[in-house]
N, C-alpha and C positions, 0 to 999 in steps of 0.2 A: 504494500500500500504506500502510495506516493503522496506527499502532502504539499500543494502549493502554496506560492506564498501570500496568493489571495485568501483562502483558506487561514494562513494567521494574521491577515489582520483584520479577520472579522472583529473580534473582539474591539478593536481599537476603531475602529471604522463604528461601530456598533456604539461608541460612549461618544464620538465624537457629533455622532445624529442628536444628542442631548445637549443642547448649546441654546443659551437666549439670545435675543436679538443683538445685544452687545457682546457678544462672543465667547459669554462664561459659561464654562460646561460645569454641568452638577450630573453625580454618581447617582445615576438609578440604586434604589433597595437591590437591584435583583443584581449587581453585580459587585464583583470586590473591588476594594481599591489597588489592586496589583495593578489589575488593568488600566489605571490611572496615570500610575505609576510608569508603566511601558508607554503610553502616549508623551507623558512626559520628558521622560529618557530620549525617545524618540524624537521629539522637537516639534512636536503635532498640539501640543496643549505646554504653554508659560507655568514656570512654577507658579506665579499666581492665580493659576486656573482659568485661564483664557487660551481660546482658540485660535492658534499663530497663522502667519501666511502661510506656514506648510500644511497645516491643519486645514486650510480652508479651501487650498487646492487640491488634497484629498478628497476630499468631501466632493470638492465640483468632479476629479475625476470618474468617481468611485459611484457617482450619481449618473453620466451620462453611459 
């Protein structure tokens, strides 16, 4: 069984959909904060919890 890399970043793809108009992402109940965590590592969400340029071109890609 092969796993893509679309495949992992669902998760991350998946918390970044949870974003207000100003671009703060807030943790669904339903998931953990690891996953937060790897957005953030990742450069997709600001340690302040904001949704960065990288983040927001994800999101456009990962939507068309």
């Amino acid at each position: 069984m092969t796993v893509s890399l679309d495949q992992g970043q669902r998760p991350v793809e998946k918390l970044l959909a949870h974003h207000y108009g100003d671009g703060c992402i807030y943790l669904p109940k339903s998931m953990n904060s690891g996953v937060l965590q790897d957005a953030k590592r990742q450069g997709f969400v600001s340690e302040e919890g904001f949704l960065t340029r990288k983040g927001r071109n994800f999101l456009a890609g990962a939507s068309s």
